[in-house]
Each structure stands twice: as structure tokens, then as C-alpha cells.
C-alpha positions in Angstrom: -13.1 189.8 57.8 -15.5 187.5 56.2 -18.5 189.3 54.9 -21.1 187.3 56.5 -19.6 187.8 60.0 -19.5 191.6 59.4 -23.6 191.6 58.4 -24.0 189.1 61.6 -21.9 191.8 63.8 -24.1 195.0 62.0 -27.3 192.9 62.6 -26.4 192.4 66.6 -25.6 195.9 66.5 -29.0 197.3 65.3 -30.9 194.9 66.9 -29.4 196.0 70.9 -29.2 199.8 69.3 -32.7 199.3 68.9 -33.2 197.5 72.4 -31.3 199.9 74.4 -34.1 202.4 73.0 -37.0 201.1 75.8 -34.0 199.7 78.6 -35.7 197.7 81.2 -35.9 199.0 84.7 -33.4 197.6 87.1 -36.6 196.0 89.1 -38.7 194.3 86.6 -42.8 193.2 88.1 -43.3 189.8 87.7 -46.6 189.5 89.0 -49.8 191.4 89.5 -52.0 192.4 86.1 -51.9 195.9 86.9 -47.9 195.5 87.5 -47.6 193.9 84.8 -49.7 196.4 82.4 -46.5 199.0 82.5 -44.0 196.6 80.9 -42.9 197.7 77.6 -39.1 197.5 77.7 -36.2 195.3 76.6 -32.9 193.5 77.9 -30.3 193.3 75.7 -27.7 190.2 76.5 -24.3 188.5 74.9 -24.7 185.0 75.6 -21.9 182.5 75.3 -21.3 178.6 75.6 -21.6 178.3 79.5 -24.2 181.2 80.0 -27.0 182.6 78.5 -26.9 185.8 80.0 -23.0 186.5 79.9 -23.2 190.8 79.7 -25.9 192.7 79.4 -25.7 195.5 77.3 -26.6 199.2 78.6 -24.6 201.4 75.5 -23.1 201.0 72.0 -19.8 202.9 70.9 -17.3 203.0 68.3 -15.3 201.3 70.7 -18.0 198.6 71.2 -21.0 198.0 73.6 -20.5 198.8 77.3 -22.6 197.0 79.8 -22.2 194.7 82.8 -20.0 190.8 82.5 -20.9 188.6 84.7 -18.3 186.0 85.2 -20.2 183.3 86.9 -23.7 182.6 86.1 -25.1 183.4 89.5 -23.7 186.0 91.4 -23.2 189.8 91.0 -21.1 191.4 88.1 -19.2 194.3 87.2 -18.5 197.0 84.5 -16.7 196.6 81.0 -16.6 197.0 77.3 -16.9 194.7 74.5 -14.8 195.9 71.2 -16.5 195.0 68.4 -14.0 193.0 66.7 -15.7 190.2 69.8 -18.7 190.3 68.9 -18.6 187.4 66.7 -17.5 185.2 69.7 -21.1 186.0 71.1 -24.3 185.0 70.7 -27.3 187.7 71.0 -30.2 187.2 73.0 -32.7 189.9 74.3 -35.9 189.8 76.3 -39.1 191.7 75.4 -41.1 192.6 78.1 -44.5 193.8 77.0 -47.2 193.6 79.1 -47.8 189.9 80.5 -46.0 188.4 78.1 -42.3 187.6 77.4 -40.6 187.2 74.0 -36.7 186.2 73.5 -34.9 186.4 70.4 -31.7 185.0 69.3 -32.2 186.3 66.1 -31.1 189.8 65.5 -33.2 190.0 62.1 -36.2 188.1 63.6 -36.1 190.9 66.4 -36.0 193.6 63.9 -38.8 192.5 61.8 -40.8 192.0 64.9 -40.3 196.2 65.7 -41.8 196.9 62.8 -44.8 194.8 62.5 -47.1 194.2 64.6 -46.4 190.6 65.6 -45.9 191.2 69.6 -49.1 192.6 69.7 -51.0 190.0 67.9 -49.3 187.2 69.7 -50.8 189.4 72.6 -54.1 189.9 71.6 -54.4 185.8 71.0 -52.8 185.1 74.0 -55.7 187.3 75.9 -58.4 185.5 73.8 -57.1 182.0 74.8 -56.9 183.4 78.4 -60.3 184.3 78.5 -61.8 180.9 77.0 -59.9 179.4 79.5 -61.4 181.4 82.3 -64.5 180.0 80.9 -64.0 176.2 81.8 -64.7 175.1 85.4 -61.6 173.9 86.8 -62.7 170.4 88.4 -61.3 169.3 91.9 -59.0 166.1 92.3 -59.7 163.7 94.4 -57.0 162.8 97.1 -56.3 159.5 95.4 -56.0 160.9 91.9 -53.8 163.8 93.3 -51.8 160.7 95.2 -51.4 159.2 92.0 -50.2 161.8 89.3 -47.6 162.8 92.5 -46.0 158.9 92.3 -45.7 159.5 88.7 -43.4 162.2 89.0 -41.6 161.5 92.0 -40.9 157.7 89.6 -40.0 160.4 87.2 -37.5 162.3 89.1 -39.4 165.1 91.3 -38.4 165.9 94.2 -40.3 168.4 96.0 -43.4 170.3 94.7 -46.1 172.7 96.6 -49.7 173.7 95.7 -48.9 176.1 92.8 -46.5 173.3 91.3 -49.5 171.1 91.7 -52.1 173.3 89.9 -49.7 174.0 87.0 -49.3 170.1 86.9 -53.1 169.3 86.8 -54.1 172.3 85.2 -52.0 174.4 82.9 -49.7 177.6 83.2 -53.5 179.1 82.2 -54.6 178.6 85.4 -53.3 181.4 87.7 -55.2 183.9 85.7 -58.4 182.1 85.8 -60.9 183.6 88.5 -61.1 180.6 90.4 -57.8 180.3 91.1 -58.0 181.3 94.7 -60.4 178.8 95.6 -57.6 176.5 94.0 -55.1 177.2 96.0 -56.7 177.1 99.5 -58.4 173.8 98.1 -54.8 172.1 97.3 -53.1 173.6 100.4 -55.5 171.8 102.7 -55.5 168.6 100.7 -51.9 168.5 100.7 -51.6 169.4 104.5 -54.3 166.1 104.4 -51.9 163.5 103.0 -49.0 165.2 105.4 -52.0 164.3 108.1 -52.2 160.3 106.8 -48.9 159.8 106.2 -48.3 159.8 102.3 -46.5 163.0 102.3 -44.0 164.8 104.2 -43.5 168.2 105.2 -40.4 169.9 103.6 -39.7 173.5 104.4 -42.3 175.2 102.2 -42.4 172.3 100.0 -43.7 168.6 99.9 -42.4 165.0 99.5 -43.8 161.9 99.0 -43.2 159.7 101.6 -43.4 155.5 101.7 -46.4 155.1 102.8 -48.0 156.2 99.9 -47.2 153.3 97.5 -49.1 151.9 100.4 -51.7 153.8 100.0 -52.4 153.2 96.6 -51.8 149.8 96.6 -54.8 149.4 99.0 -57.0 151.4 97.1 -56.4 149.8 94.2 -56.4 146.4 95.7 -60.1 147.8 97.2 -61.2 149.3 93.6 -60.7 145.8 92.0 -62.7 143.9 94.6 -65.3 146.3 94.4 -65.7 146.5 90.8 -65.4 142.5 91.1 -68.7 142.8 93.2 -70.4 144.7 91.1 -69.7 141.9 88.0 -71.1 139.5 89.9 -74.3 141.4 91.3 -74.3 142.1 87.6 -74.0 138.3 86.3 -76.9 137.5 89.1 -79.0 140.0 87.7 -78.5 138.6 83.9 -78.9 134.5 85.7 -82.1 135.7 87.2 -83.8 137.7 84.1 -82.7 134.7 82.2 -84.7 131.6 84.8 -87.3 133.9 84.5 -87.0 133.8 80.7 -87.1 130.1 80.7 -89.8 130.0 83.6 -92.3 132.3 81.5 -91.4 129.8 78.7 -91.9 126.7 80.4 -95.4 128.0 81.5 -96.7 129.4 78.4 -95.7 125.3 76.9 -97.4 123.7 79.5 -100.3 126.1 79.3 -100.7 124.9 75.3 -100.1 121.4 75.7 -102.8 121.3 78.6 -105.6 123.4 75.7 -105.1 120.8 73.2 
């Protein structure tokens, strides 16, 4: 066997022996803080060239690692065992759920490093610190328009069908459904949305929206509106500056007269 395989196939091994230590739970929480606070656990897969998560692994043997294979990538799976002499057709990958964060490696010896320093933990502790100057910002309403607009840039750009929390992530961040006003965004968007399904520009899909015709419309009107009014404005602006200046040449036409009539 070449030698680097075998240390590749010993390094897979170690890493899921080490894994299988802290197994996840067959129900893992994916929401809630205080749900999320008792994750400390990991998932040990084999992934291969049409899936990522192939078999997950639940025991290693002399014989090889035992587990579940899924044979289509959605859909249920069954029982079997892996001899080891396979492993080198497989590619690791295991999940580290600790806390509210996830970690993936691919790398059995970056895994292994990570157990034995403190790197989750850090990469924890920043993450909270980042969170929490984040919660600090205000998170500033969109106007209907603007919201109108960024949605016709991604439908041009091949999206489909979106809802209120795909439209805060959008405007705002992944950062934003831990930030305390996040609520307050959510029934803000819902109504605005259900607004534009009101007017026309969107259309109700399921639990989902869609941008319908009318809003290039839309747009086009405002826009069409914003340039004359910002046309206005130029020339109240150039009157202003034709005035200030006759009155320039006024003030200067008197003060002439004024010294020509003193000599």
C-alpha cells in the first residue's frame, strides 16, 4: 500500500475515533440560544464525488467503521460496514456542533489540532464579540422603493422566490436575527411586503413572494418622477443664483451712478 495513503487512512481514523467520542443526538436544535447552548457534539461523515454526506459513521472496528449509507442524497438510509481497505476511496468530513456555531473539516489533521487547542472556542468568543457590536448598530428601515429595487436586482439575477427573513438577510446580514430588534424587523417587512402584494408589484406565492410585472413599472415611474423632480430643483436653484446675481449687478450699477453723480 503506498505509505501516504496508509497515514491518510490512520489520520481518518483518529480523527472519527475521536468524533464518535461526543456523537450528536439524532435531533440536533437549530434555533433558540438556550437550545442552542447544549450543543457540544460531532457528526462524523464519508463523503464521495456525488454526495457530501455519503455514510455517517456511528463505530470503528478492525473490520472498519460501521454506520448508516445513504444511497441517494435525499432520502432515508440503511445499516453497513466500511472495510478499511475503502477508506481511501472516501473523503472525510465531520461537523462540530458547539454552541451556536458550526465548524466542518475535511481535514482529518486540521480537526485533530483543533481538539487540542483552543481554536473552536476562540473563533467562539470573537464570534460573540462581533455579535454584540452588531447588536449595537440601529438597523435602519427601507423604504418600499429601495426594497422594490434591490428585489429587481435579484430576480435579474436569477431569484425566484424570497420571504421576509430572506429579505433581512439580504439587506442586513446573517448578524441580524440575533440582534434585539429583530422582531420589530420582521413584522416591519411582512407588512411591507404584504404592501407591494396590495399595489401590484409582487405576488403571493405559497409562503413566499414573487416579483410580478408591474413592478418594472413601478420603478420606471419613480424614477421617471425622481429625475423631473430633481430637474426642478436645478432650476429653482439656477433662479436663485440669476437673481443673487441682478442683484449683484443692481447694487453695482447704483453704487456707479451714486459716484458719478458726487463728482
Amino acid at each position: 500500500m503506498n505509505p501516504y495513503r496508509s497515514m491518510h487512512v490512520s489520520l481518518i481514523l483518529t480523527a472519527i475515533r475521536c468524533a464518535l467520542k461526543r456523537p450528536s443526538p439524532n435531533c440536533i436544535p437549530m434555533s433558540g440560544m438556550q437550545r442552542l447552548q447544549t450543543r457540544n457534539y460531532f457528526s462524523a461523515y464519508l463523503s464521495d464525488s456525488e454526495s457530501p454526506m455519503r455514510f455517517l459513521a456511528k463505530s470503528v472496528s478492525d473490520e472498519g467503521l460501521t454506520g448508516i449509507w445513504f444511497p441517494e442524497i435525499t432520502g432515508g438510509g440503511y445499516d453497513k460496514t466500511i472495510e478499511l481497505s475503502r477508506l481511501k476511496n472516501f473523503t472525510m468530513r465531520i461537523k462540530f456542533y458547539y454552541r451556536e456555531r458550526l465548524f466542518e473539516y475535511t481535514s482529518p489533521i486540521e480537526f485533530i489540532l483543533h481538539q487540542y487547542l483552543p481554536i473552536p472556542y476562540c473563533w467562539l468568543k470573537l464570534e460573540r464579540a462581533k455579535q454584540r457590536l452588531y447588536n449595537v448598530k440601529t438597523l435602519i428601515r427601507q423604504e418600499r422603493i429601495d426594497v422594490l429595487r434591490v428585489l429587481l436586482r435579484e430576480v435579474l439575477e436569477g431569484e425566484e422566490k424570497f420571504d421576509k427573513f430572506w429579505m433581512i438577510n439580504r439587506l442586513y446580514g446573517p448578524r441580524s436575527s440575533a440582534h434585539p430588534g429583530f422582531a420589530q424587523l420582521l413584522k416591519y417587512y411582512d407588512m411591507l411586503l404584504d404592501s407591494l402584494v396590495d399595489t401590484g408589484e409582487l405576488l403571493k406565492d405559497g409562503t413566499g413572494y414573487v416579483v410580478a410585472p408591474k413592478a418594472f413599472t413601478t420603478i420606471a415611474e419613480y424614477e421617471e418622477d425622481d429625475r423631473r423632480h430633481k430637474n426642478q430643483i436645478n432650476l429653482q436653484r439656477l433662479i436663485v443664483v440669476l437673481t443673487v446675481c441682478l442683484v449683484i449687478v443692481g447694487l453695482l450699477q447704483a453704487i456707479v451712478t451714486w459716484e458719478i453723480g458726487n463728482k
